[in-house]
VOPAGU-2260 file (C-alpha; in pm, 1 decimal, decimal comma):
REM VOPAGU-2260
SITE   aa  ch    i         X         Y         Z
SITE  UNK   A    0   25527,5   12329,8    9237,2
SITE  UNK   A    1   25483,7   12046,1    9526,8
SITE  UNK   A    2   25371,3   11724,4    9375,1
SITE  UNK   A    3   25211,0   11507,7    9617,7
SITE  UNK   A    4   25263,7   11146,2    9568,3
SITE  UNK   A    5   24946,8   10889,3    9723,2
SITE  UNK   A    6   25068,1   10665,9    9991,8
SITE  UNK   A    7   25123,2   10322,4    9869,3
SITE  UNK   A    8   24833,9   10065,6    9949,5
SITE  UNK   A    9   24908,1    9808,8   10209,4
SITE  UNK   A   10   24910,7    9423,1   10124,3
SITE  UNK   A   11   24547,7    9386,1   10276,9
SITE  UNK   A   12   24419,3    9711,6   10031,6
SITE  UNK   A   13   24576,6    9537,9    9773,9
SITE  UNK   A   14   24425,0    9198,6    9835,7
SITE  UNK   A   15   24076,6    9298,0    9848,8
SITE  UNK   A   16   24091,6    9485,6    9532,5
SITE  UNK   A   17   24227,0    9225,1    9389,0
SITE  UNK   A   18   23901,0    9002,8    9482,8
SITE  UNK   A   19   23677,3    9309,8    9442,5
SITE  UNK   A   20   23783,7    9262,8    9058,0
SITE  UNK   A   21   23762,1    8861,4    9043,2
SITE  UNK   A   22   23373,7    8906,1    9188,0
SITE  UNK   A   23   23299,8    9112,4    8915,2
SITE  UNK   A   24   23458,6    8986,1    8629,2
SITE  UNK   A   25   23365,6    8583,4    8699,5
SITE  UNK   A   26   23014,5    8724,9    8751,7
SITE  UNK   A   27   23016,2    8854,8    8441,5
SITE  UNK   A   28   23224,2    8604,8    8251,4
SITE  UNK   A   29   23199,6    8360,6    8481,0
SITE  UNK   A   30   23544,4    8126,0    8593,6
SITE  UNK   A   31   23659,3    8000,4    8256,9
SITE  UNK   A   32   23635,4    8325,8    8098,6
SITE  UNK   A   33   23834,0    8544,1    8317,4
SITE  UNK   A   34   24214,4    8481,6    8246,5
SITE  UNK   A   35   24438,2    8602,1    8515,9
SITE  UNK   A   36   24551,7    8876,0    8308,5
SITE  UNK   A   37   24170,2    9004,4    8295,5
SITE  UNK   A   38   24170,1    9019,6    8694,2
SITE  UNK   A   39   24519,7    9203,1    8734,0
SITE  UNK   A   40   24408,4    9490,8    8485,1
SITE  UNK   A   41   24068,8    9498,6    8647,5
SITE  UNK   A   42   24242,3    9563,3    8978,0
SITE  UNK   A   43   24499,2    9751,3    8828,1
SITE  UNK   A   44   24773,1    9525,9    8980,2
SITE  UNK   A   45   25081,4    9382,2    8766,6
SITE  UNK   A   46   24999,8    8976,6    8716,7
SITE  UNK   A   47   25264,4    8899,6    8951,6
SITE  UNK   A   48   25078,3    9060,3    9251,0
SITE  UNK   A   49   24832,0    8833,4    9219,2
SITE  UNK   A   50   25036,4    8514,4    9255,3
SITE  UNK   A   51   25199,3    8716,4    9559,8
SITE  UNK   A   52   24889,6    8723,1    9724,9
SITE  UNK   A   53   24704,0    8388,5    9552,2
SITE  UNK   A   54   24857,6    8051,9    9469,4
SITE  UNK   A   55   24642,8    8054,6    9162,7
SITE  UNK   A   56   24345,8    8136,1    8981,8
SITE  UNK   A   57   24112,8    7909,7    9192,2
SITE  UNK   A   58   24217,8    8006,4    9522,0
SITE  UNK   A   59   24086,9    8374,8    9399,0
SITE  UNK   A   60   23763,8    8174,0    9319,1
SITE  UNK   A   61   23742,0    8011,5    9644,4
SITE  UNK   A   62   23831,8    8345,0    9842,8
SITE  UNK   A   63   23591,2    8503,5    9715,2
SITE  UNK   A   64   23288,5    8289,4    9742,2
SITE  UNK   A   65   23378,0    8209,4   10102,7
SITE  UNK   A   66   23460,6    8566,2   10204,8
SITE  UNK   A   67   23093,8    8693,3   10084,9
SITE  UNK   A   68   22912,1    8429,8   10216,3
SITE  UNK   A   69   23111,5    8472,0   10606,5
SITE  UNK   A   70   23048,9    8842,7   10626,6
SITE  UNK   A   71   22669,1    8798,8   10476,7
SITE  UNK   A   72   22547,4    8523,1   10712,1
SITE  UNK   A   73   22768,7    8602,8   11021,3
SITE  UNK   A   74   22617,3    8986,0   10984,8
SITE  UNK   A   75   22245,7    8815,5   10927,1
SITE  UNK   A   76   22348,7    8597,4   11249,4
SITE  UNK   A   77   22488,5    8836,0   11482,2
SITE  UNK   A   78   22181,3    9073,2   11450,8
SITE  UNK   A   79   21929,8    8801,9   11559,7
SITE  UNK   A   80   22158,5    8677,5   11849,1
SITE  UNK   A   81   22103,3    9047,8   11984,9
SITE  UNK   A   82   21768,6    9087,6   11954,0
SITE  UNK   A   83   21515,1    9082,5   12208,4
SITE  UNK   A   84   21240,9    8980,2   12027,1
SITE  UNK   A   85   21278,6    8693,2   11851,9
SITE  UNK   A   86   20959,5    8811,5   11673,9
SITE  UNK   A   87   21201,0    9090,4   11501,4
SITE  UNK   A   88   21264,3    8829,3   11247,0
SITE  UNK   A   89   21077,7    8917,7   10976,8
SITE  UNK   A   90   21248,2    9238,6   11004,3
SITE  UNK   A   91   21600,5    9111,7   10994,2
SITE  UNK   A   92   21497,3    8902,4   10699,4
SITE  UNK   A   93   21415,5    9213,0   10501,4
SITE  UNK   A   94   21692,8    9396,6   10625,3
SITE  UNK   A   95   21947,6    9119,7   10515,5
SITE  UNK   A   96   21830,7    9021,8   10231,1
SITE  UNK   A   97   21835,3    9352,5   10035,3
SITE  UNK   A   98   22193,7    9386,4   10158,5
SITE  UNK   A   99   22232,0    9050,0    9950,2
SITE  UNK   A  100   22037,5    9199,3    9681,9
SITE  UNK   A  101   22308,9    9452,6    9693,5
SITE  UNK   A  102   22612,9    9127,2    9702,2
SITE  UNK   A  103   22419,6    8986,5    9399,1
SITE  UNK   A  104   22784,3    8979,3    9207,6
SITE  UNK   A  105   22885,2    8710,9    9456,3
SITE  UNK   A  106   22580,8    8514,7    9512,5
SITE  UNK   A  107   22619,8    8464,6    9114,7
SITE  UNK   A  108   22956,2    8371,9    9164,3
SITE  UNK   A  109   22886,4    8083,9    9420,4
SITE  UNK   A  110   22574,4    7951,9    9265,3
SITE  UNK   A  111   22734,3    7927,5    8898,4
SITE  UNK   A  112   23098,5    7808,7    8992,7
SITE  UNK   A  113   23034,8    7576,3    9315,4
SITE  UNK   A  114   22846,1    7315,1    9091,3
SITE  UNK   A  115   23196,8    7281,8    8902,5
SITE  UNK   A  116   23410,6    7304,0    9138,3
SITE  UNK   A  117   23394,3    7036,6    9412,1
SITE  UNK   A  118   23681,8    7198,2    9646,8
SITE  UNK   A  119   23503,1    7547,6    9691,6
SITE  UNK   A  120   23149,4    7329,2    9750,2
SITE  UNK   A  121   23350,8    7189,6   10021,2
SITE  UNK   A  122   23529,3    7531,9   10169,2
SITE  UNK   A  123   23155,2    7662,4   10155,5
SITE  UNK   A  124   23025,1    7357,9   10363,2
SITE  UNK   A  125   23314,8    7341,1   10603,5
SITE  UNK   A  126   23370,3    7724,6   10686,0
SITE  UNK   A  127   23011,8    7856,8   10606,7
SITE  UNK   A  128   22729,9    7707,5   10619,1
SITE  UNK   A  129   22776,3    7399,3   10861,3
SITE  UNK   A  130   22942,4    7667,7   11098,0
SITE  UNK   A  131   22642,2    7924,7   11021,6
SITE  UNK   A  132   22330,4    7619,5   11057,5
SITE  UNK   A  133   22504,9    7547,7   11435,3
SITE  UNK   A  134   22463,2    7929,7   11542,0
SITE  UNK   A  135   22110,7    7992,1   11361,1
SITE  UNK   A  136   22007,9    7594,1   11548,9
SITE  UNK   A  137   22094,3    7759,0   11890,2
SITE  UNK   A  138   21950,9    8031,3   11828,1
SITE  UNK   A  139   21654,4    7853,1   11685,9
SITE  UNK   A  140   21665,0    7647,2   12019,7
SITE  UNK   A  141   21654,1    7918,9   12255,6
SITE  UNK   A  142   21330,2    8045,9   12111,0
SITE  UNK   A  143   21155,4    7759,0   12162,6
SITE  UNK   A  144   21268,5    7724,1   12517,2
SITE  UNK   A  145   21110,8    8094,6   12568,7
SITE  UNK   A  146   20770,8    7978,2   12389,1
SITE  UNK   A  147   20864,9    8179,6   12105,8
SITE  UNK   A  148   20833,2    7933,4   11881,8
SITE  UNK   A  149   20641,2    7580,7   11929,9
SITE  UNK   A  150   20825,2    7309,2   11964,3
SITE  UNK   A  151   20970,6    7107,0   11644,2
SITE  UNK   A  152   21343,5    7008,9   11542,3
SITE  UNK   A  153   21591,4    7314,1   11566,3
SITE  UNK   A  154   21808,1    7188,4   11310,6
SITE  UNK   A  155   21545,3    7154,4   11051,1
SITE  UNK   A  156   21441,6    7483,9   11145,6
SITE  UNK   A  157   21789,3    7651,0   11114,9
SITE  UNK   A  158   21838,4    7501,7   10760,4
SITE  UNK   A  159   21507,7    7576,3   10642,1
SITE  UNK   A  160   21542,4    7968,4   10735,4
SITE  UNK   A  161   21929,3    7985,1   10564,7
SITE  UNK   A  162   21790,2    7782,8   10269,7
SITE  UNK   A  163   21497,5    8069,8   10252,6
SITE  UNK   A  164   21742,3    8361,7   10304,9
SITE  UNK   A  165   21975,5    8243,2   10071,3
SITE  UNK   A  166   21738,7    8191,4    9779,5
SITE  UNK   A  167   21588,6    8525,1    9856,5
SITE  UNK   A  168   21922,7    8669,0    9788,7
SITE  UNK   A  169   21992,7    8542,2    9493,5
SITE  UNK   A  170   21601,6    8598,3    9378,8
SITE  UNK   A  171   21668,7    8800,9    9097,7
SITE  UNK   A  172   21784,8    8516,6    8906,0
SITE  UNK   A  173   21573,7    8265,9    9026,6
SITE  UNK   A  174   21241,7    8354,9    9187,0
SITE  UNK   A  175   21165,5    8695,9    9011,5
SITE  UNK   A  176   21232,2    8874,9    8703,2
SITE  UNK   A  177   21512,8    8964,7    8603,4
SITE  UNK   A  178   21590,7    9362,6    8640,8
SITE  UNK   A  179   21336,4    9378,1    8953,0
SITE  UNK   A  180   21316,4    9691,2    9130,4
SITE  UNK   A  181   21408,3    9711,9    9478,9
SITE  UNK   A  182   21048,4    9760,2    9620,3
SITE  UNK   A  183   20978,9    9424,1    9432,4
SITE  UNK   A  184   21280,4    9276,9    9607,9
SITE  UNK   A  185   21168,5    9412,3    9932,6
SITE  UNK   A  186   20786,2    9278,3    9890,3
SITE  UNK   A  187   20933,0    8944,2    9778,5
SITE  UNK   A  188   21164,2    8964,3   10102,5
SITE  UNK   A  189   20853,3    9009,8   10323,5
SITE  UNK   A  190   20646,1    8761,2   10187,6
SITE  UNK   A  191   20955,8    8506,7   10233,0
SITE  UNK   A  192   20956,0    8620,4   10588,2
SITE  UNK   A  193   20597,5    8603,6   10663,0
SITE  UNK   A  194   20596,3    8207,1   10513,1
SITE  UNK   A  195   20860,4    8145,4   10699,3
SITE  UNK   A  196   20702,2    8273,9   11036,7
SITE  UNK   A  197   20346,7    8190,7   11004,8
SITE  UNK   A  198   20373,4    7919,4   10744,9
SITE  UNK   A  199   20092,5    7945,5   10457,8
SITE  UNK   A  200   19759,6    7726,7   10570,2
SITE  UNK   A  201   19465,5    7971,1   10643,2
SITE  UNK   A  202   19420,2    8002,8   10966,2
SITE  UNK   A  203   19115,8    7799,2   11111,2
């Protein structure tokens, strides 16, 4: 009988298990709880692949708070830059936000470990969000310039809607209950959206 053998998993395959199984377990454990030992037999990798791929335990940390936040926001971003109403908004709020609903393992990660650790609060400034409030300000910018929007200050704008989106994400630890339902995450996602475009004074 044959016995087929499964290729061997390149050093990139390898990697992102790796932080696949840190998201989980310091979500779960948080930081201080997860020994290195706990993320190699979580990503069922000897110890010494992970120092082949990580310098230590924190640059895991840092990887993988900084990895989910650049593919979340630069998705969230790219889909409004190609839109040709900037009205679609609202729609691209809902449509992003459930998809962070669906991160929620790293969104716990950054909000409980980047209070205690003041060199990922700086990777997430530096690569993520001051990168991600220039792109949302132009785009912000360019809507007013088409009469989109009226006139204010782009950058308060831009921070304003990333602040929003973010906390949206993460709102089934802060601004709902905990175990909400996706249709309760959606609703609260559409509300967010609708505040955010039409603000919340009755109209006169």
């Amino acid at each position: 009988m044959r016995i087929l053998h499964q290729p061997p998993q390149s050093e990139t395959e390898t990697k992102q298990r790796i932080l696949d199984a840190a998201q989980r377990l310091f979500a779960s454990r948080g930081y201080n709880g997860t020994t290195t030992r706990d993320l190699a037999a979580k990503a069922g990798v000897a110890e010494g692949t992970l120092f082949r791929h990580f310098e230590n335990k924190k640059a895991i940390l840092v990887e993988v708070a900084t990895q989910g936040w650049v593919e979340l926001l630069t998705d969230l971003l790219t889909e409004l830059s190609e839109m040709g109403s900037y009205k679609a908004v609202a729609q691209v709020m809902r449509r992003r936000m459930m998809r962070m609903h669906e991160n929620a393992d790293m969104m716990r990660v950054c909000f409980m470990e980047a209070q205690f650790h003041p060199d990922l609060r700086d990777r997430i400034q530096s690569e993520v969000i001051a990168k991600m409030s220039d792109v949302a300000e132009a785009f912000f910018e360019t809507a007013m310039e088409r009469g989109i929007y009226r006139r204010t200050n782009p950058k308060v704008v831009a921070r304003v809607f990333l602040g929003m989106f973010a906390v949206a994400g993460f709102s089934d630890e802060t601004i709902m209950e905990p175990g909400a339902s996706l249709k309760d995450v959606q609703e609260m996602a559409e509300g967010i959206a609708d505040i955010f475009l039409n603000g919340v004074l009755a109209k006169e």
